[in-house]
Structure formats: structure tokens, C-alpha cells
C-alpha positions in Angstrom: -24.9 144.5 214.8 -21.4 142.6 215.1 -18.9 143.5 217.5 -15.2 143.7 217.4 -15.0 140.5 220.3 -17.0 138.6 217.4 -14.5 139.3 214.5 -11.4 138.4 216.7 -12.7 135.1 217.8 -11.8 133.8 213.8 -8.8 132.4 213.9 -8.1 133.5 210.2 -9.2 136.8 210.8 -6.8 137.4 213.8 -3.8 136.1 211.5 -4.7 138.9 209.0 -4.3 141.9 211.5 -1.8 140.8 213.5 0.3 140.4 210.2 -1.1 143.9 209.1 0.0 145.3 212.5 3.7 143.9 212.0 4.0 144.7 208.5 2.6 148.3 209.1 4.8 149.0 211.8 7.9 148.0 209.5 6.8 149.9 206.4 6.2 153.4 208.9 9.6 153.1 210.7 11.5 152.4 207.1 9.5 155.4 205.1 9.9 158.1 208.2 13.5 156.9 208.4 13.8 157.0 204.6 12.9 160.4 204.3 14.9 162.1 207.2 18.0 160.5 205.8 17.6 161.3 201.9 16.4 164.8 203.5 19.6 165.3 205.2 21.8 163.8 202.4 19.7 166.2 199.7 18.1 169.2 201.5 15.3 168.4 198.7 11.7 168.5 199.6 10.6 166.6 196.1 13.2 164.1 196.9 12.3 163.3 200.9 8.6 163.2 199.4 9.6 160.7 196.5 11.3 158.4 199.2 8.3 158.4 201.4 5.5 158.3 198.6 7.1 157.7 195.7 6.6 154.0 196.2 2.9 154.1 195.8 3.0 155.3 191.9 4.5 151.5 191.6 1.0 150.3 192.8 -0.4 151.2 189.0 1.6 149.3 187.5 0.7 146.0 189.7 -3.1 147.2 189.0 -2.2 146.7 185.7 -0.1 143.5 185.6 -0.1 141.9 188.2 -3.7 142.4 190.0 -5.5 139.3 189.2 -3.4 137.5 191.6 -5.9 139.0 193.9 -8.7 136.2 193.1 -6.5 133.7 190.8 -3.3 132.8 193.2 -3.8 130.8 196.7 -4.3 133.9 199.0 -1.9 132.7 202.1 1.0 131.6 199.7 1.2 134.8 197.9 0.9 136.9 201.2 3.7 134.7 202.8 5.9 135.3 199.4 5.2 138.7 199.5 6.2 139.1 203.4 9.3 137.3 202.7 10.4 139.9 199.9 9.7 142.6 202.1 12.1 141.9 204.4 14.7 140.9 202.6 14.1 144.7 201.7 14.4 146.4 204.7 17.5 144.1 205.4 19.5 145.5 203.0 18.6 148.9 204.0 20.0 148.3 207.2 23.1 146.3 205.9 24.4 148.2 203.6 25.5 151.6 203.1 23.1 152.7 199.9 23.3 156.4 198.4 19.7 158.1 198.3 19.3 157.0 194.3 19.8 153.3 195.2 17.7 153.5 198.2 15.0 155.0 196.0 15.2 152.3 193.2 14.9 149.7 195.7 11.9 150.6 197.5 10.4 150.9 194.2 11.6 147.6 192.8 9.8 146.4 196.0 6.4 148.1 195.3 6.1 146.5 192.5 5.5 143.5 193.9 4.2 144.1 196.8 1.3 146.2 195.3 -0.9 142.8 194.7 -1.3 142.6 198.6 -4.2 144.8 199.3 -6.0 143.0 197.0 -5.4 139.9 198.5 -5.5 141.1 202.0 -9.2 142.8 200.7 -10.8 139.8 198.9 -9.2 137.6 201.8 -10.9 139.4 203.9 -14.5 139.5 202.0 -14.7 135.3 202.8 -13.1 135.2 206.1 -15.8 137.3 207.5 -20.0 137.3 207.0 -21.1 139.7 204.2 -22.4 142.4 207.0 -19.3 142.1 208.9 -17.1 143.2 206.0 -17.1 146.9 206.8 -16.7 145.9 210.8 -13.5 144.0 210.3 -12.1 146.9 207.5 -12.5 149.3 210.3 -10.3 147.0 212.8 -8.1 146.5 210.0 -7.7 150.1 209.2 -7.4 151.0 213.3 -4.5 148.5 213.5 -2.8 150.3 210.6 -3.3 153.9 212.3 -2.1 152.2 215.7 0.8 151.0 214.1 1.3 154.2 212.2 1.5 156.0 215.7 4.0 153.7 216.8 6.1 153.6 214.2 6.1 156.8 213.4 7.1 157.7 217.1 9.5 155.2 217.8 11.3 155.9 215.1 11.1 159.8 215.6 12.6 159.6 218.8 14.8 156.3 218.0 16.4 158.5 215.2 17.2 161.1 218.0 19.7 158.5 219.7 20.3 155.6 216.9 21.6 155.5 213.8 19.4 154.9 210.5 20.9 151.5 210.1 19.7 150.6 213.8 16.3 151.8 213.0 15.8 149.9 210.0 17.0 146.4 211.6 14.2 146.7 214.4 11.6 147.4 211.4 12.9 144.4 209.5 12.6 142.5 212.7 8.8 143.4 212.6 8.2 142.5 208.8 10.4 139.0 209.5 7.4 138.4 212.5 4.8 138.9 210.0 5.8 135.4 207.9 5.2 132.7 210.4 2.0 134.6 211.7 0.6 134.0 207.9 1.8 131.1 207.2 0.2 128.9 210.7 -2.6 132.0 211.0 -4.7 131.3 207.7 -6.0 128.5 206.2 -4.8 127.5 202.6 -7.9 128.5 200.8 -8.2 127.6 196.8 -8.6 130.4 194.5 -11.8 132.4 193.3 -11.3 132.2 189.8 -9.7 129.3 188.1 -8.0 130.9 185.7 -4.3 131.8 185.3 -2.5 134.7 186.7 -1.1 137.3 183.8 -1.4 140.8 182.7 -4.4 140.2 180.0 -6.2 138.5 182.7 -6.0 141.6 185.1 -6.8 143.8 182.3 -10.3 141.8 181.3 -11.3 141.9 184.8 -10.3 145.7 185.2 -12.2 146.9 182.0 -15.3 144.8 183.5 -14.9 147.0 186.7 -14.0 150.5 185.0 -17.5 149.9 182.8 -19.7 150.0 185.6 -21.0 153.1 185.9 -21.1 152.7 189.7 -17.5 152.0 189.6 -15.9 155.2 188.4 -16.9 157.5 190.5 -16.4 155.9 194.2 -12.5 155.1 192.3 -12.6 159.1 191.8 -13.8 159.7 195.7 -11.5 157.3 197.3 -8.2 158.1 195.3 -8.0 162.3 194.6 -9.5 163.8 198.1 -7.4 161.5 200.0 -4.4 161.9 197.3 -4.4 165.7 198.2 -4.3 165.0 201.7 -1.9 162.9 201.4 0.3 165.3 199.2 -0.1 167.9 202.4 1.2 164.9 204.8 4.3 163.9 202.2 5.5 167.8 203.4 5.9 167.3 206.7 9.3 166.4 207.1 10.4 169.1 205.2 7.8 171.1 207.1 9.1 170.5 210.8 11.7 168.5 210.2 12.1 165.8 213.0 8.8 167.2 214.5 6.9 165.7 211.5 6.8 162.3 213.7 4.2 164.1 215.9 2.9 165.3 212.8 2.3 161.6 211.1 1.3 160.0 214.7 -1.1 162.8 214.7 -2.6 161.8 211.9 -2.5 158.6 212.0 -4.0 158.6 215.8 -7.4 161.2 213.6 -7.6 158.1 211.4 -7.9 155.8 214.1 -10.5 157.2 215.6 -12.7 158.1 213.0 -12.6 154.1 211.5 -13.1 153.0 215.2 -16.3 155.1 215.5 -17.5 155.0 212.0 -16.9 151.0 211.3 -18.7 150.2 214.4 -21.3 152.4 215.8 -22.6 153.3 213.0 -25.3 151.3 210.5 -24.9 151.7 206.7 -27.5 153.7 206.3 -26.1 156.3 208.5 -22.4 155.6 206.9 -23.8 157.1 204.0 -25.2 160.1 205.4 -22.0 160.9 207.4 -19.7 160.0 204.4 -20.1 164.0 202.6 -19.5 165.7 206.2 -16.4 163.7 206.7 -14.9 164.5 203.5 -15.4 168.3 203.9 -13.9 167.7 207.6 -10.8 165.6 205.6 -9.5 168.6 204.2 -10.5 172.2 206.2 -8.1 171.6 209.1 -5.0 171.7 206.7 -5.8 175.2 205.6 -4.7 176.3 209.0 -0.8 175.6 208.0 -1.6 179.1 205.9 -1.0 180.6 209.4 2.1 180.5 211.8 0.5 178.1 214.7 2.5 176.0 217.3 3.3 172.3 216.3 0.9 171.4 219.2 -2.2 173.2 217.9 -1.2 172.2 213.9 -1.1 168.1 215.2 -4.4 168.7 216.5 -5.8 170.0 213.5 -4.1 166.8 211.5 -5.5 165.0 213.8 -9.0 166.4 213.5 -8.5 166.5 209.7 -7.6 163.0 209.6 -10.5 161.8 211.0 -12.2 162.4 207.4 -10.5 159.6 206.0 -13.6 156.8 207.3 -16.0 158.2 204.7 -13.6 155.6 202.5 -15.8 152.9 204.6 -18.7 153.7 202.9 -17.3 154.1 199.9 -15.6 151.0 200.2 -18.9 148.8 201.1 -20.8 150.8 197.6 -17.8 149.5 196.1 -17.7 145.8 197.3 -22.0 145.7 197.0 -21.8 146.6 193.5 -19.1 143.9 192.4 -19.6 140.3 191.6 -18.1 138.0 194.1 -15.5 136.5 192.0 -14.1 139.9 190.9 -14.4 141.3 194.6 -10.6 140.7 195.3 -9.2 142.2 192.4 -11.5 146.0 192.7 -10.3 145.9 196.2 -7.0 145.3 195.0 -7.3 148.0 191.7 -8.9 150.4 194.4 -6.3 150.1 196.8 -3.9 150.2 193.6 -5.0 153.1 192.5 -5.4 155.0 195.6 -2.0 154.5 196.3 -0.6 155.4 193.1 -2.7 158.8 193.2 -1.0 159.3 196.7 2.3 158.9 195.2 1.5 161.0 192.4 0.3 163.9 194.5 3.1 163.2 196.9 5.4 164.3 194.4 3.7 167.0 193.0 3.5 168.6 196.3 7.4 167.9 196.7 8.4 169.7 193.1 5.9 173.0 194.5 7.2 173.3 197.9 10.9 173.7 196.3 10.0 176.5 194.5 6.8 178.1 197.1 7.5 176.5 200.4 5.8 174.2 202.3 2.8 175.9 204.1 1.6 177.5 201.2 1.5 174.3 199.3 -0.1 172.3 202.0 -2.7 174.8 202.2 -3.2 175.0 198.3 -3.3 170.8 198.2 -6.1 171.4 201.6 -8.4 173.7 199.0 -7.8 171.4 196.1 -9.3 168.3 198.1 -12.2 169.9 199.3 -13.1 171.4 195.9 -13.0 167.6 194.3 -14.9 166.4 197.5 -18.4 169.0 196.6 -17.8 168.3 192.4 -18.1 164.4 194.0 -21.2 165.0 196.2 -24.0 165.1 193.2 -22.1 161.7 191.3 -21.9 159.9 194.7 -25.4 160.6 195.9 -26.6 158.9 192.2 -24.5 156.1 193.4 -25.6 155.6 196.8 -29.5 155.6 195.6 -28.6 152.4 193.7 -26.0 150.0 195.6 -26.9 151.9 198.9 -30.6 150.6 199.1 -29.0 147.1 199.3 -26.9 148.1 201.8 -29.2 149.5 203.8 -31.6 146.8 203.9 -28.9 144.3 205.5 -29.1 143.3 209.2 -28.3 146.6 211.5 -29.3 149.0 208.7 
């Protein structure tokens, strides 16, 4: 079995999470300090979720446009392109003095184009590292994102206690600005997987291949609406606690963390598989306890317990990758990761318009009851799945 010390010795491999680290750093402090300030401006729950979440519902319309950049564009230009765009983004929240609306429109403008990253970043990835690997190096991918989550969400909970927004979103455009020359001299200029050109009726003939594969459908279904839900009970934090919700989101986070650390490397395939249900049942009970009146303490606990559900995406991730040709691998990364985030965004919002009129516990505990339903309805559908692609898997080195 691989170990994280073997994974970090490629030099290409190294580029990509260090420029993950940055970039997620800057995208936590700008979305926490986003939503505290259209919070304060509006007092609206819907609102302070849109400005946080919202920017994921852009991902489905990159899925649908823009997504075969994932395996027809030259993966360390596009990701250096994309890098650049990013922080001229957070630059001009810092510089200039945008009402809530403007803010919004920009983030989404930005989300746009930035929602072809995963799916570079994923199918980058699937060649940088050998085929049993791929789950290793997603885990230490996915632990620097919850390590920079923790970070940025504290710093800039207690940054925003002393600094000003605008102060707060130059130190996070300082960490995207970082994450350009680490791509540029960290990865290789490697050619395209398909030779064919980048356009929307491209995208759309490789996803109808992917969305005909009866494999396909339901892992899409697993990975996107329990964590969605979940996601929908984290979008009402801030309106929750208010500037507690950094504990909150770190909490979280820091679950996620450790379940991909323990999940992605002591544990085979075959026993990924087994786990996956039991983590998707743990994903969701914890939030029901925001029903009851409990200390922020003991509720970050819970998150954090909850949270640690979110690894059975692993396995899901490594049925989905077994069961795709090669040259179409970075493009159902990129439409999973597309999708995913536009079904956060979606229940994001949701969540936002129902806490307005019911209040935020009760709607965080309703989103907790809705995830775990969907996760049991999957269990029968994902078992069929796992008794194909999963004997594969199985049968590689370590499982």
C-alpha cells in the first residue's frame, strides 16, 4: 500500500496541493468574509447563504459549456489562467467599496470560469500519480483543503474581530496571487488527452457518454444530494451563531480532515466500500442535534463528528474514475465536481429562503433528516454498482 511520503516525493504532485492549499485558503477567508458583511448590510439569511454558496450553482453551467477543457486544453496553462482570474477577483473585493448585489454578481461571474478547475485539477491528478495511488493522493488533496478550511475560516473569524473586510480580503488575495508561480514552475506542460477542440457541443458529447452509463447515475446521485443537504445545514451557520460560525466551519472542516486522512490511507478498497454506507448515515445524524438548545462547544463537536461522513465520496469517487475510459476521466471528475457543487449551491439557497420564514435550527435539522433519507433510498442502487466496478477495484494491489 502507498504512503503519503511516496506521493509527495513527485514534483508535480507537490505543485498541485500546495497550489490547492493557497487557493483554498483564499476562497474560505473571501466566502466567510463575504457572508458576515452582506449579513450585516441585509440581516437576510437567504442572502448571507447566496454569497457563500451561491457561487457553486455557476459550476452547472461550466459542466455544461465549458467542461471539456478538462481533457482537451493543456492542464498547467489553463490552471495558471484560471489562478490569475481569481485574484484579480478578490483584488477588487478588497479595493473597492462594492454594495452586496455587485459583490454577488461578481463572485458569480467568477464561478463561471473557474468551475473547469476541478476537472482539471481531477484528471491532472489521475496521470500524475499510479492508478492505485489515485484515491491516496485525493485523500491528501482533500486534507489540505479541510486544513486550509480551518485556517481560513479561523483567521478570518478572529481577523474580522480587529480588521476591516477590505484588510481581510487583501491577505486572501495575497494567498490566491502565491498560487500562480507555484503552477506555473510546479507542473510539467503536459499535452492534452483528447485532441479535439474545446466548445460546448464537445462537453455535451462527452457528458451524454457519461450520463448513459448506468454506473454513472447513481454515484453522481450519492456524491451530490447527501452532501448538498449537509451542505445546506452548514450555509446557516452564520445566520445561526453569527461570528461563532468560524468555529462552526473549522469544526467541520477539521471532521473532514480526519475522516479523508483515515479513510484514503488506512484503509484498502475493498474495505472503502464496506465503510462507505456507515459514513453516510454518520454524515447527517449529528446535525439533528441543532433541534435542541446545546452549547456552541458541544454543537462543533457534533459538526465535526458529522463531517467526518463526507470520505465515503472516496469510494464513490474511485467507482467513478474505475468505470470511465481514460480519455474521458478528466471531464467526469470535472462534471462530478460540477455538479456537486451546483447541488450545494442549490441547497445552500433553499436552506437560506426556509430559515427566513422557520428559523435556522429547525431547518438545519429538517436538511440533517432529508440527507439521511436520500443516503438509505441510495444504499440498494449503490450496492448494484459496487458488485460491478468494485470487483476491479478490489482486485488492485492492497485490496
Amino acid at each position: 500500500m502507498s504512503t503519503y511520503r511516496e506521493i509527495f516525493r513527485l514534483r508535480e504532485f507537490r505543485g498541485l496541493w500546495i497550489s490547492s492549499a493557497l487557493g483554498n485558503a483564499s476562497a474560505t477567508m473571501t466566502s466567510l468574509t463575504l457572508a458576515i458583511v452582506v449579513n450585516a448590510e441585509t440581516g437576510s439569511a437567504l442572502l448571507s447563504a447566496l454569497i457563500m454558496f451561491g457561487p457553486s450553482l455557476a459550476h452547472v453551467l461550466g459542466a455544461s459549456t465549458l467542461m471539456s477543457a478538462a481533457d482537451t486544453a493543456r492542464p498547467r496553462r489553463i490552471l495558471v489562467v484560471l489562478a490569475t482570474v481569481s485574484t484579480a477577483a478578490v483584488v477588487a473585493q478588497a479595493a473597492f467599496d462594492l454594495n452586496s448585489a455587485a459583490r454577488l454578481l461578481l463572485t458569480l461571474g467568477v464561478a463561471y470560469g473557474l468551475s473547469i478547475a476541478s476537472g482539471v485539477r481531477w484528471g491532472l491528478l489521475n496521470e500524475v500519480v499510479d492508478r492505485d495511488q489515485f484515491v491516496l493522493g485525493r485523500s491528501a488533496m482533500n486534507l489540505s483543503v479541510g486544513a486550509m478550511q480551518i485556517a481560513g475560516f479561523g483567521a478570518a473569524g478572529l481577523l474580522l474581530q480587529t480588521f476591516e473586510p477590505a484588510e481581510v480580503f487583501w491577505l486572501a488575495a495575497a494567498c490566491s496571487a502565491l498560487t500562480i508561480p507555484v503552477l506555473r514552475f510546479g507542473l510539467a506542460d503536459r499535452a492534452p488527452r483528447r485532441l479535439t477542440a474545446t466548445s460546448p457541443r464537445e462537453t455535451w458529447r462527452g457528458n451524454r457518454i457519461l450520463l448513459a452509463q448506468p454506473t454513472t447515475r447513481p454515484l453522481l446521485l450519492a456524491l451530490c444530494i447527501p452532501n448538498g443537504l449537509i451542505v445546506g445545514c452548514e450555509a446557516l451557520f452564520v445566520p445561526y451563531a453569527g461570528s461563532a460560525a468560524g468555529l462552526l466551519l473549522a469544526a467541520g472542516a477539521a471532521g473532514m480532515m480526519s475522516g479523508d486522512l483515515v479513510i484514503g490511507r488506512f484503509l484498502t478498497p475493498a474495505r472503502r466500500l464496506k465503510v462507505s454506507i456507515y459514513l453516510r448515515i454518520l454524515l447527517a445524524v449529528p446535525f439533528l442535534a441543532f433541534a435542541i438548545d446545546l452549547p456552541i462547544g458541544v454543537l462543533a463537536a457534533l459538526v465535526a463528528l458529522g463531517s467526518i461522513g463526507y470520505s465515503a465520496s472516496l469510494s464513490q469517487q474511485e467507482l467513478l474514475v474505475e468505470a470511465t475510459p481514460f480519455e474521458l476521466r478528466g471531464q467526469v471528475l470535472g462534471l462530478e465536481s460540477a455538479l456537486r457543487m451546483t447541488t450545494f449551491g442549490v441547497c445552500a439557497v433553499l436552506a437560506g429562503a426556509a430559515a427566513d420564514l422557520a428559523g435556522s435550527a429547525a431547518i438545519i435539522t429538517v436538511f440533517a433528516a432529508l440527507s439521511l433519507m436520500v443516503s438509505l433510498a441510495l444504499t440498494r442502487p449503490l450496492s448494484r454498482v459496487a458488485a460491478g466496478a468494485g470487483r476491479r477495484l478490489v482486485s488492485q494491489p492492497g485490496g
